[in-house]
N, C-alpha and C positions, 0 to 999 in steps of 0.2 A: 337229265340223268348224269350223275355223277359216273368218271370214271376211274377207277383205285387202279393204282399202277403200282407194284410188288418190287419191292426193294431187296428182292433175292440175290444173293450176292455167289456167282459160282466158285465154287473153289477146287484145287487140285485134290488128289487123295494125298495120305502122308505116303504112302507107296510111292506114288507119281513125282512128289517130291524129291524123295530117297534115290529116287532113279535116276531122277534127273541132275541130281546133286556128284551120285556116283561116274556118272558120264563126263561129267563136266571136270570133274577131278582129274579119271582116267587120260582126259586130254590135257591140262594141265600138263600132269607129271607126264604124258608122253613128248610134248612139245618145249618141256625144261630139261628132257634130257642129254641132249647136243651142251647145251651152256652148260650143265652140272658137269659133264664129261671132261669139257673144256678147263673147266675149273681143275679140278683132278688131276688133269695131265700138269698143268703148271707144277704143281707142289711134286710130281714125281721123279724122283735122282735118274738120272741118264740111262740107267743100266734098265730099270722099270720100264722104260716108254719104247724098248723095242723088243717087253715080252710078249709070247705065241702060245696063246693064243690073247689077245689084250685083257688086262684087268682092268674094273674098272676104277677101282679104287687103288691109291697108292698104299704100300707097305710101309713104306717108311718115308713120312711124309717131309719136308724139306725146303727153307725157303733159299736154296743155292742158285736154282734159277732165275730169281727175281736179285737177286744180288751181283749175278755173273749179268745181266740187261744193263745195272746199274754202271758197273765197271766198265764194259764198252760204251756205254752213254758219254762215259768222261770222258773215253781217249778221244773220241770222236773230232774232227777236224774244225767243225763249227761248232759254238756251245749250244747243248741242248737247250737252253732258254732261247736260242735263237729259232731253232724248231718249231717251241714252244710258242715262240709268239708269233709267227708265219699261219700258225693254223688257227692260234685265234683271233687274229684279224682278218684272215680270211673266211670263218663262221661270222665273226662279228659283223663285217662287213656286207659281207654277201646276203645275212639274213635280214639285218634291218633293211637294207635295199628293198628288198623282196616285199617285206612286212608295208613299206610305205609306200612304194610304187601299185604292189599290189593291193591297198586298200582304197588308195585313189580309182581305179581304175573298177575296182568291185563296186562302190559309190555310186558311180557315175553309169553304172550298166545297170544296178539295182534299183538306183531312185532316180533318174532322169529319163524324160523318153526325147528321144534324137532319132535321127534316119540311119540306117544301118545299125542297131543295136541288136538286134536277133540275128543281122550276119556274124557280127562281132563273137555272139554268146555259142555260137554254131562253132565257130573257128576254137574259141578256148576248149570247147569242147570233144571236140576233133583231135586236137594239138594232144588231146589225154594219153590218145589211140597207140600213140608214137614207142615205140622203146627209144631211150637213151643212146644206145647203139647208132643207130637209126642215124643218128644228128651229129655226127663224130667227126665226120668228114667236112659236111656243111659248119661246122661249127668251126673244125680248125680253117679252113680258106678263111673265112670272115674273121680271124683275130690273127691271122695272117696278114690279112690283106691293111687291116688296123692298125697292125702293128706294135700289137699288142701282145707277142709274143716273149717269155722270158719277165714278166710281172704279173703281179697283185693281179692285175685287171681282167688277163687272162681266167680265172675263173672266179670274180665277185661277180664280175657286169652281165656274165650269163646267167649267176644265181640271180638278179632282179627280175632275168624277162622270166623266170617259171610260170606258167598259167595254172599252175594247180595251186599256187595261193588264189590267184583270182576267181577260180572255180568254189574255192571253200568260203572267201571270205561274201563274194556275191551271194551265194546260197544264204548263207547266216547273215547278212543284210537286209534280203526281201523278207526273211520270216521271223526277224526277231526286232527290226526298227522298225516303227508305225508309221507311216505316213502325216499322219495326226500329231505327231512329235516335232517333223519336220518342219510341215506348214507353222505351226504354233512362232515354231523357233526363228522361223522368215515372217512373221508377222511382226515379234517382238524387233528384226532388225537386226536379225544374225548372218553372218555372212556364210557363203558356202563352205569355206578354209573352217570356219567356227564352227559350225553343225557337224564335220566332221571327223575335226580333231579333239571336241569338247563334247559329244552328244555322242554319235555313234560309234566311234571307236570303244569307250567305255564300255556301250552295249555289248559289242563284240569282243571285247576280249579274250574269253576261250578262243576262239576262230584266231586272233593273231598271235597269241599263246601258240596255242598248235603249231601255226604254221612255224615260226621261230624253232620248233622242235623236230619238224620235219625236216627245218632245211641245216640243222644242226647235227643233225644225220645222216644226210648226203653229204656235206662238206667236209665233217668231221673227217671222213675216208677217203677223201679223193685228193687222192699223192701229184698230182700235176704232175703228171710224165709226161703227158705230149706238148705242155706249154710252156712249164719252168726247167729249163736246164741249168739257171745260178746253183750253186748248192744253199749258197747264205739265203734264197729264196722258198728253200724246199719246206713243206710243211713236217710235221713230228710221223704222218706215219709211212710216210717216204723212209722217215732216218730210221725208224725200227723194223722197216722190212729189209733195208740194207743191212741192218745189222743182222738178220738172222739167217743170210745169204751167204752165208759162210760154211755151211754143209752139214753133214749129218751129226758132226758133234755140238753144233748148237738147235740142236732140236728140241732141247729145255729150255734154253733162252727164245724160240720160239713158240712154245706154250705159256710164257711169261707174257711177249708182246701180244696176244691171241688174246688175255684176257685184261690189260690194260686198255688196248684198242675198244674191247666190247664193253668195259665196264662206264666207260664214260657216259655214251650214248644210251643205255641202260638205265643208269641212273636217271636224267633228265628224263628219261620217257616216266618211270615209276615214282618220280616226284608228281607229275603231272597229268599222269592218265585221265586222270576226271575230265580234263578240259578237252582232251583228245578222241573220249570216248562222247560228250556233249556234240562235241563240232562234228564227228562224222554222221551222230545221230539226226543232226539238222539237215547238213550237206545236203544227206539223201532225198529231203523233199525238195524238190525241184517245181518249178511255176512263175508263173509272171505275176 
């Protein structure tokens, strides 16, 4: 006896849609309205941004702020290209690190079995738990103690040890490289460096995508105050929150750096979200 198996397909209502549509909107536009605000405040004249009760639009809108940023940029003691390039070789540097260190090491917990590897995935995992806070102290003794204070080094060589690349990239390893790929690719005579750098990394790609934006995000923002005291050392948003430390009459030139600072990292996230939204979508399945 035959059994017929009904290819009924369920579907929402147009209501159920509509609603869901509406909700999802509502959060949007409730959760862009801090950065639309943000925005807003840049472009409004000094006298605007300490009316009572706030508006939230400016009246007379104005690009004096982002002009008066520019002006103190130039007087400034070090050239802003030097800023500029402190910060991006401190993302530059710090994330590839991260990217390579961290895919090595995802590899080798994903696709090899060794003794101690479910300690290993326990600890990365563990290490998640932690705030940043947390590791402040431990962190300045040990680049103290290295001597690594007052450089570069001071905060790339800490972006390498992240474990949350290793957690994203392991995860997107076990569930998205075959097994079956691997063996093939050790049969034909491929070396372990090869399989890795020619075969799975390709695969992975969102997952080292991502991580590159992740850790372009944390660095992006972190002024090295506890580790760089050079100034020619300091990165760009060190020099534009000094510049806006000048009190309440640069309170427009601090709604200018407010929204240069966020627009960078913004961007790169909205270039790339696909890959961002793929990789956490993996992440989450966890398994040996």
């Amino acid at each position: 006896m035959r059994l017929k198996i009904s290819n009924r397909r369920i579907a929402r209502s147009t209501a159920g849609d509509v609603a869901i549509l509406i909700f999802l909107g509502l959060g949007a536009v409730y959760m862009a309205l801090p950065m639309f605000y943000a925005i807003c405040q840049a472009f409004k004249p000094l006298n605007e941004l300490f009316i009572f009760p706030p508006q939230f639009l400016p009246r007379h809108p104005t690009m004096s702020n982002f002009s008066d940023l520019f002006l103190l940029m130039a007087q400034s003691w070090v050239p802003v290209s030097r800023y500029l390039f402190n910060s991006l070789f401190i993302v530059g540097a710090g994330s590839a690190g991260n990217v390579i260190l961290g895919s090595l090491c995802a590899y080798a917990l994903a696709k090899h079995d060794f003794k101690g590897r479910n300690l290993i995935n326990n600890l990365i995992l563990f290490s998640l738990m932690f705030a940043g806070s947390v590791l402040v102290i431990p962190r300045y003794l040990i680049i103290s103690y290295l001597g690594w204070i007052n450089t570069y080094t001071a905060l790339v060589v800490p972006a390498w040890g992240a474990t949350l690349g290793v957690f994203l990239m392991r995860n997107f390893i076990t569930h998205m490289v075959h097994d079956s790929l691997l063996e093939a690719a050790r049969i034909d005579g491929a070396s372990e460096w090869y399989i890795h750098w020619r075969i799975v990394m390709p695969i992975v790609k969102p997952a080292w995508l991502t991580l590159i934006i992740l850790n372009f995000q944390q660095l992006w923002g972190d002024q090295g105050g506890m580790f760089i005291y050079s100034e020619e050392l300091k990165p760009l948003p060190y020099a534009l929150n000094q510049i806006i430390g000048g009190g309440v009459g640069r309170a427009g030139v601090a709604a200018a750096v407010s929204v240069l600072l966020m627009a960078v990292p913004i961007t790169v996230f909205v270039i790339n979200q696909a890959k961002i939204v793929q990789t956490m979508g993996t992440s989450g399945i966890t398994g040996e």
